[in-house]
C-alpha positions as CSV (number, residue, x, y, z in Angstrom):
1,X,-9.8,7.4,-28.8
2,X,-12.6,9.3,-30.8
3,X,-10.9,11.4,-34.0
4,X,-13.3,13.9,-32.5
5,X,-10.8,13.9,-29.4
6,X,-7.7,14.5,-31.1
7,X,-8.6,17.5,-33.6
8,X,-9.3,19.1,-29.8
9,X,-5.6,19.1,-29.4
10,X,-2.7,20.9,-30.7
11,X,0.0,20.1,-33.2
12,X,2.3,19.3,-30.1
13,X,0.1,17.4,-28.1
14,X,-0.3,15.4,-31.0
15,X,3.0,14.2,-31.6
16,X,3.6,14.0,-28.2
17,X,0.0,11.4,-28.1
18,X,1.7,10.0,-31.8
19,X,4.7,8.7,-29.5
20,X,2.8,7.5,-26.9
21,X,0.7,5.3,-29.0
22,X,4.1,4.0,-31.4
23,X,5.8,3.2,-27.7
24,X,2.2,1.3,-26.8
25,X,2.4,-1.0,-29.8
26,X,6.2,-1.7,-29.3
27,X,5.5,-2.6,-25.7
28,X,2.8,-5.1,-27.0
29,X,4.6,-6.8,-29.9
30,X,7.0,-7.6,-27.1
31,X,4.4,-9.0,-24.7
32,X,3.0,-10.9,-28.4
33,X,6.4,-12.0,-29.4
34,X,7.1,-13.4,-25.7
35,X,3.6,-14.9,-25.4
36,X,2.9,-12.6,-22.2
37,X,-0.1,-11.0,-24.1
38,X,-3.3,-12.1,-22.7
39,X,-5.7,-9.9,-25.0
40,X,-4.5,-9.5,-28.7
41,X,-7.1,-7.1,-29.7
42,X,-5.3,-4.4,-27.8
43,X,-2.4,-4.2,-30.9
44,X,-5.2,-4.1,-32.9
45,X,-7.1,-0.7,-30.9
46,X,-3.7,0.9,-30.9
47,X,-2.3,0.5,-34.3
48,X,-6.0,1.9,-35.3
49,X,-5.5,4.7,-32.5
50,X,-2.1,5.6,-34.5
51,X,-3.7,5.6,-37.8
52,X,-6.2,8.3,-36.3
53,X,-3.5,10.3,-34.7
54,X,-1.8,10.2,-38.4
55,X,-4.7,11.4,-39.7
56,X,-5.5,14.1,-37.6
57,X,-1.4,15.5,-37.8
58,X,-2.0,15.7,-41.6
59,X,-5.6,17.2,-41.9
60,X,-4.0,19.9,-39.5
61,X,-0.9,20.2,-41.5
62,X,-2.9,20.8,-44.9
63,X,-4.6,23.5,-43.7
């Protein structure tokens, strides 16, 4: 997901796209921890994805 993408949305969709993404990585540290996960990079894509999400939640709160 482009940063570009998320400043599109609203404070709510946000957090509601924040809780999505922190419910993503749980579900693959599972699969990780229980060596069901095929493709590692994707903890990698979402924990960056969360960072951006972060990011965006605080620019919007700062202004």
């Amino acid at each position: 997901m482009k940063a570009s993408e998320l400043r599109a949305k609203s404070g709510d969709d946000l957090q509601k796209e924040l809780n999505e993404l922190l419910k993503a990585q749980f579900g693959l540290r599972m699969q990780h921890a229980t060596q069901q996960l095929a493709n590692t990079s994707q903890i990698r894509k979402v924990r960056r994805d969360i960072a951006r999400a972060r990011t965006v939640i605080k620019e919007k709160a700062a202004k």
